[in-house]
N, C-alpha and C positions, 0 to 999 in steps of 0.2 A: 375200357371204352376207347373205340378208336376215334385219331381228332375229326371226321366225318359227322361223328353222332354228335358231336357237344355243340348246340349252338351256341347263337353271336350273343353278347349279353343286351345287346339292341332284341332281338327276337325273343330272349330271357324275360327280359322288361315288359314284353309286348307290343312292340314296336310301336310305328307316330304314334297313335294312339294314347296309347298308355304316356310316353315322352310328352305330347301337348297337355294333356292333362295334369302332370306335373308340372310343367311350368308357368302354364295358369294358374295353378291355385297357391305354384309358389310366389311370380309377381303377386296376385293378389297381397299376398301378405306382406309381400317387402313394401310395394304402394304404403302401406301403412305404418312403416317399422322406424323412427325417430331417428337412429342411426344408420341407416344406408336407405331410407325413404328418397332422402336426397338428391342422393347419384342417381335414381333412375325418375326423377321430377321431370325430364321433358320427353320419356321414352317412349319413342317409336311405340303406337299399338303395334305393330308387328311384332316387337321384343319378343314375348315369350314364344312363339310359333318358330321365329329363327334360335330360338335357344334350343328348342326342339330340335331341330335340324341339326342344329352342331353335336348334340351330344348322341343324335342317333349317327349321324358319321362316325364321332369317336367311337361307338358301340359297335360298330360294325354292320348297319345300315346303309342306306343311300348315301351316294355321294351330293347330297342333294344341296349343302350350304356351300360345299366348293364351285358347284356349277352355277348354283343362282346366285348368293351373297359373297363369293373371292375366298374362299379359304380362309385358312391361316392371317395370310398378311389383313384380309378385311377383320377378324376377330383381334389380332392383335391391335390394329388402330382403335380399335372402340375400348383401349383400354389404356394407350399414350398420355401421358400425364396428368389422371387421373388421381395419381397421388392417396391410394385404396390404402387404408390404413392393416395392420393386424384387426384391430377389432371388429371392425367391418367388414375384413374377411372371415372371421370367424362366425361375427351375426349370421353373415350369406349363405355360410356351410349347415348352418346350424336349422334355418329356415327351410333350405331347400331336403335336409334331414327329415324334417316334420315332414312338409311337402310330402315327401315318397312315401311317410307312412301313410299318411292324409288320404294320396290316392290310390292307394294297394297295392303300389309298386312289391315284388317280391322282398320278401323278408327272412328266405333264407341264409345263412352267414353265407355263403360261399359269392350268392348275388353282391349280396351287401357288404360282404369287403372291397369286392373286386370297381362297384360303385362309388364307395368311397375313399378307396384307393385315388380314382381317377379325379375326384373332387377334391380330394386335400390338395394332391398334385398341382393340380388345374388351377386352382384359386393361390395357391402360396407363387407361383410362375407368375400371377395375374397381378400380384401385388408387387412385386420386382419389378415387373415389363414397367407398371404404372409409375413408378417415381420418378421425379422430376430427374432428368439429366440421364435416363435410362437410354441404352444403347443397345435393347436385343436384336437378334436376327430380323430379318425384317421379310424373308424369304426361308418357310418351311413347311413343311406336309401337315397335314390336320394329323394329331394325334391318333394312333389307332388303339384303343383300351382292348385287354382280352381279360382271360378269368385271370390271368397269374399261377400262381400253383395251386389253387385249389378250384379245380373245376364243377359244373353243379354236380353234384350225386344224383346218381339214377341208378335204381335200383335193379 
């Protein structure tokens, strides 16, 4: 399969669509979740629509949260001293796991590495950035996720 045919794992996913959908139903559940309920106690209705937006850039969709919400550097401040524990990131990962099955995000391994590749990633950086006395870049490009080495199978 030449790289032409494979598409983006954003268009894989089902593009916004399918991406707001998931992070609808994953807020929903984090709203309720005892341990990172919390952190998102004053959040923006917008939240999960701009989660959308970030993760369809990193999937290779629109550039749609650098242009409207700043990139990078706007994702990283929403995450400065925050002080995200391990297990709160783990809860997060674990939710937003349900979440994609919840809403029929694809569930073939080759999607579902390549997704969760970019989530372990995502969120272990997230927790770093977040600690007190944290020093990251402050200036860099939205991540771009691809399949990695194992592209979707097509028959």
């Amino acid at each position: 399969m030449d790289n032409e045919a494979v598409p983006s794992l954003y268009e894989w996913a089902g593009g916004v669509a399918a991406l707001e959908r998931l992070t609808e139903v994953f807020y929903q559940h984090v709203k309720k979740d005892e341990l990172i309920g919390p952190l998102f106690a004053h959040m923006d209705p917008g939240h999960p629509r701009y989660v959308a937006m970030w993760l369809g850039e990193v999937f290779g969709g629109p550039d749609r949260y650098t242009k409207e919400r700043g990139g990078y550097p706007h994702m990283l401040s929403q995450h400065l001293g925050k002080a995200i524990t391990e297990p709160q990131r783990r809860r997060w990962v674990n939710l937003l796991m349900d979440a994609a099955d919840e809403v029929g995000l694809p569930d073939d391994p080759e999607f579902r590495a390549a997704f969760a590749g970019y989530i372990e990633w995502g969120t272990r950086l997230a927790v770093h950035n977040s600690q007190p006395g944290a020093k990251p870049p402050t200036k860099a490009p939205v991540p771009h996720w691809g399949w990695g080495v194992a592209p979707p199978y097509q028959p």
